[in-house]
Structure formats: structure tokens, C-alpha cells
N, C-alpha and C positions, 0 to 999 in steps of 0.2 A: 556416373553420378549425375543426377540435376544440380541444375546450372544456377549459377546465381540469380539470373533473372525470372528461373522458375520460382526461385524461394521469392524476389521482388513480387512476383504477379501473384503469389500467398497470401501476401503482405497485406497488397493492395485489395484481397477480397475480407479479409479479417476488421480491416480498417473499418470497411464500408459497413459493418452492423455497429448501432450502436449498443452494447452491451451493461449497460447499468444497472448493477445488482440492486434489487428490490424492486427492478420497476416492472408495473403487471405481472406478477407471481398467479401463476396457477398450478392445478397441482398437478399438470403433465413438465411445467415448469418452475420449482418451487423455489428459482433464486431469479426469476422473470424471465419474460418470454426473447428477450433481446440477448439476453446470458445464452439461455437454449440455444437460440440462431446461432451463438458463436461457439457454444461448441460442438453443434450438429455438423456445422461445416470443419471442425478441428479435425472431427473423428474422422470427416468422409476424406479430408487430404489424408490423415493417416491411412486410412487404408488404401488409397491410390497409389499410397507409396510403399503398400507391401506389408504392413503392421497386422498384427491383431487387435479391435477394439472391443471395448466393452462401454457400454453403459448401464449404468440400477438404476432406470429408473427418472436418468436425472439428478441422484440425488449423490452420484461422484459417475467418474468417468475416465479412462487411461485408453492408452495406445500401449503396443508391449511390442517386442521381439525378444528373438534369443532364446534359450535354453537350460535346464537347470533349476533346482530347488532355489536356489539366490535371486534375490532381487535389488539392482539399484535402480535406485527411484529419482525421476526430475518431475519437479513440481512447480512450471510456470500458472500462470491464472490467464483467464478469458475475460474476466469483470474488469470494466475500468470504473474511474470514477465522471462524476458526469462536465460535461463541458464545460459549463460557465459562459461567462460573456467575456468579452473584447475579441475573441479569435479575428486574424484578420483572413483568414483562408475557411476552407468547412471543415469542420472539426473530426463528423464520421467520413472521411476518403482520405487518401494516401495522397498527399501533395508532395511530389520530389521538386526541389528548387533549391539551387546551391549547395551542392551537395549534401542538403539533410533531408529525410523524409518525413514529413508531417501528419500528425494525426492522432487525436486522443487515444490513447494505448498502446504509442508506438514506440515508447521507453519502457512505459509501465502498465502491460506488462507483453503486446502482443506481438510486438517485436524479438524479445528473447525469447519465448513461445516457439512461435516459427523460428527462428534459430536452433533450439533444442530438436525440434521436430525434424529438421533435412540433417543435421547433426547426425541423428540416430540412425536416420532412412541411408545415411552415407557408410555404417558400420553395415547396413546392411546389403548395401549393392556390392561394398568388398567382401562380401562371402564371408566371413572373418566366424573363427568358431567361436560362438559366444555362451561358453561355459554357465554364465549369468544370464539371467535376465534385466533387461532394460524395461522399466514402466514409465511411460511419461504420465502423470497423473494431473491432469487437468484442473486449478482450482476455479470456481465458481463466482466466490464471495469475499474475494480477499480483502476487494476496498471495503467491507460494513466492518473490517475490525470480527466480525461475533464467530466467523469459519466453519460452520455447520458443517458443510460440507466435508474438512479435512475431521471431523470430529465424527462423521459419518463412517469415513473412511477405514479410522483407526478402531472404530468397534465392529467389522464386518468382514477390513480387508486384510491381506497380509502385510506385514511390516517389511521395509527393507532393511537390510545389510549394513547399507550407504548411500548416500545419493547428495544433492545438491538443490535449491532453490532458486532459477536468475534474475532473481528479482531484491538485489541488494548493489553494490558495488566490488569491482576489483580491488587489490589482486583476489581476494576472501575474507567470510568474516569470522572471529574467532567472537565474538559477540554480540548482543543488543541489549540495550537501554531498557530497564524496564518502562512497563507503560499503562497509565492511569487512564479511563477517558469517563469522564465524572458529570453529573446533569443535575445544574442546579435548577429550582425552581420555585413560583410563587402564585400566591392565587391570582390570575388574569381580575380580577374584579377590584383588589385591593393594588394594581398598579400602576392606575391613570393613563392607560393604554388602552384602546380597543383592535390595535393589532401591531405584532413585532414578529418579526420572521429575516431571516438574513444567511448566508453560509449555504454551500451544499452538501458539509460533509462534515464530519468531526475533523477529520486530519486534514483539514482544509484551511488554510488563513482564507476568512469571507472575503470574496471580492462585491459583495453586495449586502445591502440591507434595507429594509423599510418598514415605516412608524405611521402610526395613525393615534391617533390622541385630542383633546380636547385644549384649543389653546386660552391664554388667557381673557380672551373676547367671549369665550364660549363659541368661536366655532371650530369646526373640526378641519387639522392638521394632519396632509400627509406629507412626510420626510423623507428623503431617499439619499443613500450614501452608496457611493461607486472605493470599490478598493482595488488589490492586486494581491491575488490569489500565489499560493506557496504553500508546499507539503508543511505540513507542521514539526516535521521535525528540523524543518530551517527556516519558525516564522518570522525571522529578523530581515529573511529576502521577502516579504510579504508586506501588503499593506494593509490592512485587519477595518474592512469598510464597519461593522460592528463595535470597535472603537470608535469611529467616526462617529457613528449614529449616537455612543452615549455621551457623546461629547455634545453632539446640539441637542438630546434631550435637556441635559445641563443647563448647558444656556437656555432652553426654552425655560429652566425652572422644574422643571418634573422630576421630582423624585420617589424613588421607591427602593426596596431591600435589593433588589436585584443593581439596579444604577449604582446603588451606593458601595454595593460588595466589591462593583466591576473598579470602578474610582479610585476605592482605598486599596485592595489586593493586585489587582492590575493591574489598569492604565496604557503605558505606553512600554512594561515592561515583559521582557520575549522569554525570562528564567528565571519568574517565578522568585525573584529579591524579594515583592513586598507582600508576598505568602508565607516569604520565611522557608521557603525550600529550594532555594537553588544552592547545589548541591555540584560538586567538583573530583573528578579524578584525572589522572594522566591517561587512564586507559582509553576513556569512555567521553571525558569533556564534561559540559555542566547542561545542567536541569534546561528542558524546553517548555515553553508553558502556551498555548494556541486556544483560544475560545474557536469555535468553529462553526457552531449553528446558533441559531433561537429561532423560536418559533413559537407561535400561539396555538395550544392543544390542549382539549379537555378542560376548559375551564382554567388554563393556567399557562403563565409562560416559563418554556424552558432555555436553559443554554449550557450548551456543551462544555465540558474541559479538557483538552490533551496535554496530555503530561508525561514528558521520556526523561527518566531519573537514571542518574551514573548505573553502574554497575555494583558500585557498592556502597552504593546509598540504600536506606533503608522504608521500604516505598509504604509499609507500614505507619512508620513516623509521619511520612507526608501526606498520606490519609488523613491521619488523626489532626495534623494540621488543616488541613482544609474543612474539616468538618467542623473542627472548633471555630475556624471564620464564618464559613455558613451559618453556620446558629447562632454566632453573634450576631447577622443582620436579619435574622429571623426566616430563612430561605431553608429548604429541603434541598436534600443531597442523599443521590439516591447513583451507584457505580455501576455502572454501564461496562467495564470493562476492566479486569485488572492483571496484568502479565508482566508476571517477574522476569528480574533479567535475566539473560542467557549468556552463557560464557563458556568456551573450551580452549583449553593447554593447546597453546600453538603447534604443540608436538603429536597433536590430535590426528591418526593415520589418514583420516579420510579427508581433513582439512590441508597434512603433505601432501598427499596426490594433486588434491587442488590447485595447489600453490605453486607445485611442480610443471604443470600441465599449461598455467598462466605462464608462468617464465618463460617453459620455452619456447610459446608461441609468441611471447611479446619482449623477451628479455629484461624485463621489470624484475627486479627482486625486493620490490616493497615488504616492509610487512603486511601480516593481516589486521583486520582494523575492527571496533568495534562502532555500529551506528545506533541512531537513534529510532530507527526505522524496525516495526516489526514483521520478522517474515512467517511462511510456512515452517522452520527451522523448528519455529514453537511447537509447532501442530504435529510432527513424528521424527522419532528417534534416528539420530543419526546423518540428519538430514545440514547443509551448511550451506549457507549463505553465498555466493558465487556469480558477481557480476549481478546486474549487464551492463553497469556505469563504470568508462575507465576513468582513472584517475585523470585531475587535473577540464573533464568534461564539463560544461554546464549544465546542472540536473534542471530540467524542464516537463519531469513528473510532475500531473495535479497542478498545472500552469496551463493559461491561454497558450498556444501555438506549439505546443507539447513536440517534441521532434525527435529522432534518434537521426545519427550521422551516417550515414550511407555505408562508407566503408566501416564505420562501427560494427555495424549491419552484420553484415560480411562477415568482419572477423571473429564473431562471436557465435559464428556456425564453425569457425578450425579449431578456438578452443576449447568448446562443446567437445567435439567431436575427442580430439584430444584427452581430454579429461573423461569423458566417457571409456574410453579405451583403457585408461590408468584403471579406475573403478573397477574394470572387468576381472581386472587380472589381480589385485591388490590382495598382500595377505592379510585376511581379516585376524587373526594371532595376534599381530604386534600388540 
């Protein structure tokens, strides 16, 4: 079998591209050419390590072994989300130091990636008869939220069996949060700005923002606000620089539909209280609410909304909610993205395997857990949420200085590899 510091020196070439979906798209690359980079080089460790690949095209992409009409499927992604500022190391290279290793996509997601990948390459060097097939299915575009890719996938390719995503948290997930990401907006002309932009991401808490505007002298004002970046489905660990910003348009005195929406409905609140939709179960937790971009486009400024509602809340209701605020400050609201929640019966066979496969590699008998986070899980049948965060970790996805723990590292190629093994053999009946 390859050695852990083969999968390290993986690691460390995966790191080095930067991968940010959307950026210079062509159409030998249609989710950018830095996506491409990372999975040309995905495929070419896959087949140095004995795989079959395929790619369409670019427009999905797997590694396989094994044998058989069956297919389990693992579905890490290649696309990270993009830097930001404050990093105090370089964001695209693998920095080991103290024992974590650093590097934009090295939690989320290129870390468990390669994990999954020497994972499989290890069923394969034991010779093991594998009645099933294994697909590692590469996604592209996970962080844009919109999945073309997997939606690519599901009208062309075969479906799996079973399989898993590691791009959630331990032990497993029996759920997720549904999720809203909503764009308000108003005409650039009528909002005493002449430029507002901030965020890099929807599911991003902005670590930045900046304004230009005409101040009360008549002359022209730029503003800049520094925040601290957090996935959006825990923007309470975040510092939302775009609150900042509407906080000293405020005091400048400027107001508009959009300032005043953010004020009244907003503010300084992370669940959506003063929208009237935060929203509560035992299973699931309560309502997350993340503005995450603005920006000035086409004559108008827009600004993001993310929104992760319980599990049995009714994400319907909180549409109609939100739209009835918007049009009270006279703003457009137009849905960018809407994914109901997910949920499966703990007794779910393919989520026991899981769970089984975690135990007895880490002797955890947690339960499984339901997040706010949406995975591939959405995107095909059968598919469960599975690692790569163990419990009690600090999640430093979509954050400056982003890391996975070294032997984290490690250990999530044995219960890959483990759990893979369960899947092979599982009877799909129960």
C-alpha cells in the first residue's frame, strides 16, 4: 500500500492549484480553468494508482475500480471557495506546522478527496474481490451552491446503489437543513451610491466591504470595512464586515431600500428573529440567516441571503416571509437557490454501515447528526453525508488559515477505506 507520506506529497500538489469555481470558465473548462487544473491532476494520481478514469468533457468526471453491475459512489469536490484576506501563511500550498496542515481546501474539500482516493487505491492493492464497483465522482462546483455538474451527472450517468459524501461531519449525517440563498436588489441609481461590493461568496460571512458615495460636502467618499469570515451555516463565529459597512453608511446619513431592509430585518441578528423566521427543532437546531455578497451590477445593487431552516420548518412559509419584507421597502427579490431539507430514518442501511465503519475505527458511538450545511447527498440517490470533521474539531472551512489536523488526515483514509469495504458487501434488501 502507499505510504502516508505519499498521500502527504498528494496533498501538498492538490493544495498548490488554486481551484475557484467560476473563475475563467471556458468551454474546454466550464467551471474554470483552475477547477480543470485540479481535477486533471485528480484523475492523473487516480490512474497512477491503478483506477480507471473517465472524463465528458469536463463537464463531470470519476475514478472507478472493481467489478459488477453495482455501483458505490464517493463524491468529494475539487472547487474550493476563494481565499480572502487575513491568511497569515499562502493560502494555495500545503503548510504543515504544528501539527495541522494548511491550505485553502484542506478541510473543505481536498483533503478528504485524497483521503477517499488512497482509501480506494488500498482496496485495491489488497487484491480484494470487489463484487461492486467503487466511483469516486469528482465534484466541480460545489462551493457556487447551483451543482451543474452533479446534475450533469444524474442525466447521463449511472446512479449508485450507495455511497457517501466527505464533506460533512462525523460520526454521519441523517440530515440537512433546508436552504434558501435569496438576492435582493435595487436600482443602483436610486441608491446614493456609486459603488457597493463586499463578500466573496454567498455562504460566506463577508470579511470585507467597500462604498463609494457622495458625502454631505459633496464630495466623494470611499468606505472600507475589514470583517472575519465563517461558513454561513455558523455566521455567529463570523464577523459580517457588510454590517459594518451599513452601519457607517448610517451614520454617514444615507439611506436607501436596501440600508433600511438590512436595519429593520437584520442587523446584528445570526437567526433571522427580526424576519420572523427563526425557526427551532431538537433535531436540526434553529434558523441561520448570512448576507454574504453585494455588489454593484447592471445598473443595480444586489445582496445575497443564506438561509438554513430546521428540518421541519416550512421553507415555503419563510419565502413568503421574506418577500413580503422586501416589497415592503420597495427592493426585488428574485431566488437564487432553494433546497428543501433532507432527512433519513437512523435505521437508514447505508447510513448503519456508516456508522458502523466510524465506531469501529474511532470507538465513538455518537449519534448521527443533522447540519446546516448542504451536501452532494442532495444531488443523487442514496448518497450520505460522512465526515471529514470529527467531532469536538474546530471547523476552519471558508475561514482565513483554513487547516485539517495532520493525523485527522490520516485517519480518514482507515475509515474510508473501512466503510468502503462495509458498502461492498452490504445487503441492499434490508
Amino acid at each position: 500500500m502507499r505510504t502516508n507520506q505519499e498521500m502527504l506529497q498528494a496533498l501538498e500538489g492538490l493544495l498548490a492549484i488554486s481551484s475557484v469555481a467560476g473563475e475563467d470558465v471556458t468551454p474546454e473548462a466550464p467551471y474554470g480553468t483552475g477547477v480543470a487544473k485540479a481535477l486533471a491532476y485528480t484523475l492523473r494520481l487516480c490512474g497512477e494508482l491503478g483506477m480507471r478514469t473517465v472524463n465528458r468533457d469536463g463537464q463531470t468526471a470519476w475514478a472507478e475500480i472493481g467489478e459488477g453491475d453495482e455501483l458505490v459512489a464517493v463524491i468529494p469536490h475539487v472547487d474550493v471557495v476563494p481565499a480572502g484576506d487575513g491568511w497569515t501563511m499562502e493560502p494555495f500550498a500545503c503548510t504543515k506546522r504544528d501539527g495541522r496542515l494548511y491550505g485553502r481546501g484542506s478541510s473543505d474539500n481536498k483533503g478528504p478527496a485524497i483521503a477517499c482516493v488512497f482509501a480506494a487505491a488500498d482496496l485495491l492493492a489488497e487484491q480484494l474481490p470487489l463484487s461492486r464497483r467503487i466511483r469516486l465522482i469528482f465534484g466541480q462546483c460545489e462551493e457556487t451552491g447551483q451543482w451543474s455538474d452533479m446534475a450533469y451527472y444524474r442525466r447521463h450517468e449511472e446512479q449508485p446503489c450507495a455511497g457517501f459524501t466527505p464533506d460533512a461531519e462525523f460520526p454521519a449525517l441523517c440530515g440537512e437543513k433546508g436552504m434558501l440563498w435569496l438576492e435582493l436588489s435595487m436600482p443602483l441609481e436610486h441608491s446614493g451610491l456609486s459603488l457597493l461590493e463586499g463578500g466573496s461568496a454567498c455562504n460566506m460571512v463577508a470579511s470585507w466591504c467597500r462604498a463609494r458615495f457622495r458625502d454631505g460636502s459633496g464630495g466623494d467618499r470611499l468606505v472600507e470595512t475589514q470583517g472575519l469570515a465563517a461558513h454561513a451555516t455558523v455566521p455567529e463565529q463570523g464577523d459580517s464586515a457588510i454590517r459594518k459597512m451599513v452601519e457607517e453608511l448610517s451614520r454617514a446619513g444615507l439611506q436607501n431600500p436596501l440600508i433600511s431592509f438590512y436595519n429593520k430585518y437584520i442587523g446584528e441578528s445570526c437567526h433571522g428573529e427580526k424576519l420572523g423566521c427563526c425557526f427551532q427543532d431538537d433535531a436540526s437546531g434553529t434558523t441561520t440567516l448570512c448576507s454574504g455578497m453585494v455588489r454593484t451590477d447592471g445598473g443595480a445593487i444586489r445582496m445575497t441571503l443564506d438561509i438554513r431552516y430546521p428540518v421541519t420548518a416550512d421553507g415555503g412559509l419563510i419565502l413568503e416571509t421574506v418577500t413580503a419584507a422586501a416589497q415592503a421597502e420597495g427592493l426585488t427579490l428574485d431566488v437564487l437557490k432553494h433546497d428543501k431539507p433532507l432527512y433519513r430514518a437512523p435505521s437508514d442501511p447505508v447510513l448503519q454501515q456508516l456508522l458502523a465503519a466510524y465506531r469501529e475505527e474511532t470507538g465513538d458511538f455518537s449519534d448521527p447528526l443533522v447540519i446546516g450545511g448542504g451536501t452532494y447527498a442532495r444531488a443523487l440517490d442514496n448518497i450520505v453525508g460522512f465526515g471529514a470533521a470529527f467531532p469536538g474539531r474546530r471547523h476552519t472551512e471558508h475561514q482565513k488559515d483554513e487547516y485539517i489536523l495532520e493525523e485527522d488526515f490520516y485517519k480518514l483514509r482507515s475509515i474510508y477505506r473501512t466503510a468502503l469495504k462495509k458498502l461492498l458487501v452490504m445487503d441492499l434488501s434490508i
